[in-house]
C-alpha positions, -999 to 999 in steps of 0.1 A, spaced: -336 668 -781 -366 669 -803 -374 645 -831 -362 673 -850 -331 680 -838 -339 708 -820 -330 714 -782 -354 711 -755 -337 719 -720 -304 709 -705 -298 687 -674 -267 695 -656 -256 692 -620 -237 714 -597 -219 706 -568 -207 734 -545 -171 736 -533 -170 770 -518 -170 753 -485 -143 729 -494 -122 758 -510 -130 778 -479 -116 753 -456 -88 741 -479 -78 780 -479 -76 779 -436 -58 749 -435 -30 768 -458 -32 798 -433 -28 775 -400 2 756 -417 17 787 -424 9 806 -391 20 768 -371 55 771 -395 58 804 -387 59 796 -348 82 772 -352 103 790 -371 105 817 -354 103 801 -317 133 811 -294 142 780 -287 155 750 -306 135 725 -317 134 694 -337 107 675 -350 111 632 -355 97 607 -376 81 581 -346 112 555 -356 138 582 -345 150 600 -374 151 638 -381 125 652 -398 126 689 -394 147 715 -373 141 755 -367 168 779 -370 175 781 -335 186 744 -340 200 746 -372 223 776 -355 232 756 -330 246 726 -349 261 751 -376 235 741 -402 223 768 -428 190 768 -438 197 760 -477 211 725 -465 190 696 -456 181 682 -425 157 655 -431 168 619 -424 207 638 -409 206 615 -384 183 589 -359 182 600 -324 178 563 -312 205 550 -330 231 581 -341 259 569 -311 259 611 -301 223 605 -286 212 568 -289 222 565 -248 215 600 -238 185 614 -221 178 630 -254 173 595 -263 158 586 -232 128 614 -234 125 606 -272 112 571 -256 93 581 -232 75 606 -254 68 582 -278 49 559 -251 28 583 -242 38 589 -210 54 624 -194 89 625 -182 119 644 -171 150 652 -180 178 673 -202 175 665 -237 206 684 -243 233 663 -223 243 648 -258 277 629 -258 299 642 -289 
């Protein structure tokens, strides 16, 4: 401003977030595209916290158990501990994933 009052110029600053918006917007698309494929897969799958428990299911699985998808599956049960799985080779692979190492064997010879 002037001595008078009056206004001179302005001083602003920009920043530009198209890029950020732009990448923001593709990571929306590949969670929805990566959901998509596992909802849709053909084959059941489940998805665990790294201490064991449940944290997500596709139908397939949910079908399979006799779960609908309005009820919740998150936290149902811990495949280390639950006593249908904690000394199964569901179990067993769940360890051996979680290592880091690659292993064999039939995930779904749970005890009920």
């Amino acid at each position: 401003l002037s001595p008078e009052g009056e206004t001179l110029g302005y001083v602003g600053a920009v920043t530009d977030v198209s890029q950020r918006v732009e990448l923001s917007q593709r990571v929306i698309e590949e969670k929805a595209f990566a959901d998509s494929l596992f909802d849709h897969a053909p084959l059941s799958i489940q998805v665990f916290e790294p201490d064991g428990t449940l944290r997500r299911m596709n139908g397939v699985m949910r079908r399979r158990i006799g779960r609908t998808p309005d009820q919740p599956v998150e936290g149902m049960y811990n495949v280390l501990t639950w006593p249908g799985t904690a000394n199964s080779p569901m179990a067993d692979a769940f360890r051996t994933a979680l290592s880091g190492e690659v292993g064999e064997s039939d995930p779904w010879e749970i005890e009920t």
